[in-house]
N, C-alpha and C positions, 0 to 999 in steps of 0.2 A: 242373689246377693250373699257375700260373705261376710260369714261372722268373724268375728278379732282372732277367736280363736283357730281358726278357719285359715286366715292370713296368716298367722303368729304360727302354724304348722308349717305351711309354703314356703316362708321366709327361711325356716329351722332347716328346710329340702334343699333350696336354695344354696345356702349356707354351705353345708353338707358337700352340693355337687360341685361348689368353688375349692371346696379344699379340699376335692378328690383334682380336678382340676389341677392347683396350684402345686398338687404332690406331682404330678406327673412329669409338670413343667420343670420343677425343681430338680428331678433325677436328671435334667440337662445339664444340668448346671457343675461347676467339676467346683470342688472344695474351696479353695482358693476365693470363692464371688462370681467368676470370668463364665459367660454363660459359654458351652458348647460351640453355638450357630451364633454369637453377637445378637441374640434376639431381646434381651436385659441381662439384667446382674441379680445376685440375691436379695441385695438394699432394697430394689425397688421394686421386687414381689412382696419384700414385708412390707413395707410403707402402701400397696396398693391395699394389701391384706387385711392393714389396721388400716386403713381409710375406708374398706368395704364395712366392716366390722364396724365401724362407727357410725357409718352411715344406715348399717341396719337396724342397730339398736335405738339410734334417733327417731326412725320409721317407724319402728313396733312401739316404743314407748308412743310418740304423737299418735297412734293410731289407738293402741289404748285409750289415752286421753280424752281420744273422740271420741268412744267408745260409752267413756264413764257420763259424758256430757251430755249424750245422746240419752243413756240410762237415767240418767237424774231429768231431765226435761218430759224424758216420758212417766216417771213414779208423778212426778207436778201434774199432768196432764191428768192424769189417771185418779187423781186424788182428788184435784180440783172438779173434775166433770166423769166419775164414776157410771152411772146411765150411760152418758152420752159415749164413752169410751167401750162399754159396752157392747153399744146395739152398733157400735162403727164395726169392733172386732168381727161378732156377728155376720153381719154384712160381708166383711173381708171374707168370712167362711165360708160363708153359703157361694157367693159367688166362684172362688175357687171350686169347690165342691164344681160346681154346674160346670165350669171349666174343661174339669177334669173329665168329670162323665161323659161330656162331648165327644170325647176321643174313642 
């Protein structure tokens, strides 16, 4: 399972490799807009580009979000039932542990 931060790296890689991408595509492109090959114009590599852009930051913030929601429902848990969240983690451990060993 991935952490936010985990995601929020990927995304950043992501990100990166479209506008290594969208540089290359661009060099098709002659000054004027008029692509090369008729494959687009420039308008509508920006307009994808801030559409990608918007739509990643809507991702990484809602994904935060969950993130923070997630964090705060587990401090309650933890708070509310301290033992019990205890001897759970415990458990999570050992079993991993044993898991692991196996191998």
């Amino acid at each position: 399972m991935a952490t936010a931060q985990q995601e929020i790296k990927g995304l950043k890689k992501d990100i990166a490799d479209l506008k290594d991408i969208l540089a290359s595509q661009v060099e098709d492109v002659t000054p004027n807009g008029n692509s090369v090959d008729n494959r687009f114009d420039m308008q509508a590599v920006k307009a994808r580009a801030r559409l990608a852009g918007v739509k990643a930051r809507k991702f990484v913030q809602d994904t935060q979000d969950q993130a923070k929601v997630a964090r705060d429902a587990a401090e309650k848990t933890i708070k509310a039932r301290p033992f019990t969240t205890t001897a759970a983690a415990f458990a999570s451990g050992a079993l991993v542990a044993a898991l692991l060993k196996r191998k």
